[in-house]
C-alpha positions as CSV (number, residue, x, y, z in Angstrom):
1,X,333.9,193.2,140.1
2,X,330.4,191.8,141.2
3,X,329.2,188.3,140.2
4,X,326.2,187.7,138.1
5,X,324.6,186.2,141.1
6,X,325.3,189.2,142.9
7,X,323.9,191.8,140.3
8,X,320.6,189.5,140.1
9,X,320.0,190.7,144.0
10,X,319.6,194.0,142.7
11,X,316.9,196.4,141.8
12,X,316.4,197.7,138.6
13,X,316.9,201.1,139.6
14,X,320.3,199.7,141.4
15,X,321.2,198.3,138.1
16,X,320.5,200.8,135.6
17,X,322.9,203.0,138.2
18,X,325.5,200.6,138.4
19,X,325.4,200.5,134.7
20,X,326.2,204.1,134.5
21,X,328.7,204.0,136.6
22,X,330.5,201.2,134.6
23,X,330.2,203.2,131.3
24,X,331.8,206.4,132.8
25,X,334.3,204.7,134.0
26,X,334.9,202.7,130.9
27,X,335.2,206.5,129.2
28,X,338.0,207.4,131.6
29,X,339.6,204.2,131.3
30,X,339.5,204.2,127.6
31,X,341.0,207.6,127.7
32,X,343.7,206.9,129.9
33,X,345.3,204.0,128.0
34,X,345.1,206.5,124.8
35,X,347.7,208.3,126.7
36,X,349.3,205.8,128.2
37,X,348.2,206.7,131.6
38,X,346.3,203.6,132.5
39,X,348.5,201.4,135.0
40,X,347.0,197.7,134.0
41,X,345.2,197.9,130.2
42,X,343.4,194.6,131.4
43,X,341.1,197.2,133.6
44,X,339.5,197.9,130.3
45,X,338.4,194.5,129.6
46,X,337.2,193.4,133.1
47,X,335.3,196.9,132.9
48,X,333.4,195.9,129.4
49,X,332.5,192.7,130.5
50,X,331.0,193.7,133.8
51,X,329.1,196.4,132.5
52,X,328.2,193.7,129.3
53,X,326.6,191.7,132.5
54,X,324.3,194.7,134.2
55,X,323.1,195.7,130.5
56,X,322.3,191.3,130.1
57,X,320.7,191.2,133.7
58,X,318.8,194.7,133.2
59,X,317.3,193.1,129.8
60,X,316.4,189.4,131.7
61,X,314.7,191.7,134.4
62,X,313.1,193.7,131.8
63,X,311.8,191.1,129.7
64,X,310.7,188.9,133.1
65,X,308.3,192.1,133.9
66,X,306.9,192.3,130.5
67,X,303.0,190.7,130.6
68,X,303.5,187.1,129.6
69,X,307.1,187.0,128.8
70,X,310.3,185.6,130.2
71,X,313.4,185.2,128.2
72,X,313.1,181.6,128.6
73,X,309.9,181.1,126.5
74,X,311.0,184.3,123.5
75,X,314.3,181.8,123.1
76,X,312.0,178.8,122.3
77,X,309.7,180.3,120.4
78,X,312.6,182.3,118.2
79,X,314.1,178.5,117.5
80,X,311.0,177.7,116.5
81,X,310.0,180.4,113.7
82,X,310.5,179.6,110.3
């Protein structure tokens, strides 16, 4: 399981890979513990969450390359909005 400081190192192109990876395996792992096949259940949840982290750090990375954006200022100015 990789850190979130770890995952920020990456490219996007590492990420959006990574995040594959996580979601077949989170298929498998889903499908083993359906049939009682899957050795620690827990596998499941530490898979979600890390896969929860490469889709959070692909958006931040997204929305940092967008033309005048960064998810920094959108949170502000969404606080703000009436």
């Amino acid at each position: 399981m990789m850190k979130a400081v770890e995952l920020r190192e990456l490219t996007l192109e590492e990420l959006r890979m990574r995040e594959e990876e996580l979601t077949e395996e989170l298929a498998r792992q889903k499908i083993q513990l359906s049939i009682k096949r899957l050795d620690n259940p827990l596998q499941v949840r530490n898979t979600r969450r890390e896969l929860a982290r490469v889709k959070t750090i692909l958006n931040e990375k997204k929305k940092a390359a967008e033309p005048g954006g960064s998810p920094q200022q959108e949170q502000a100015g969404e606080s703000t909005a009436t």
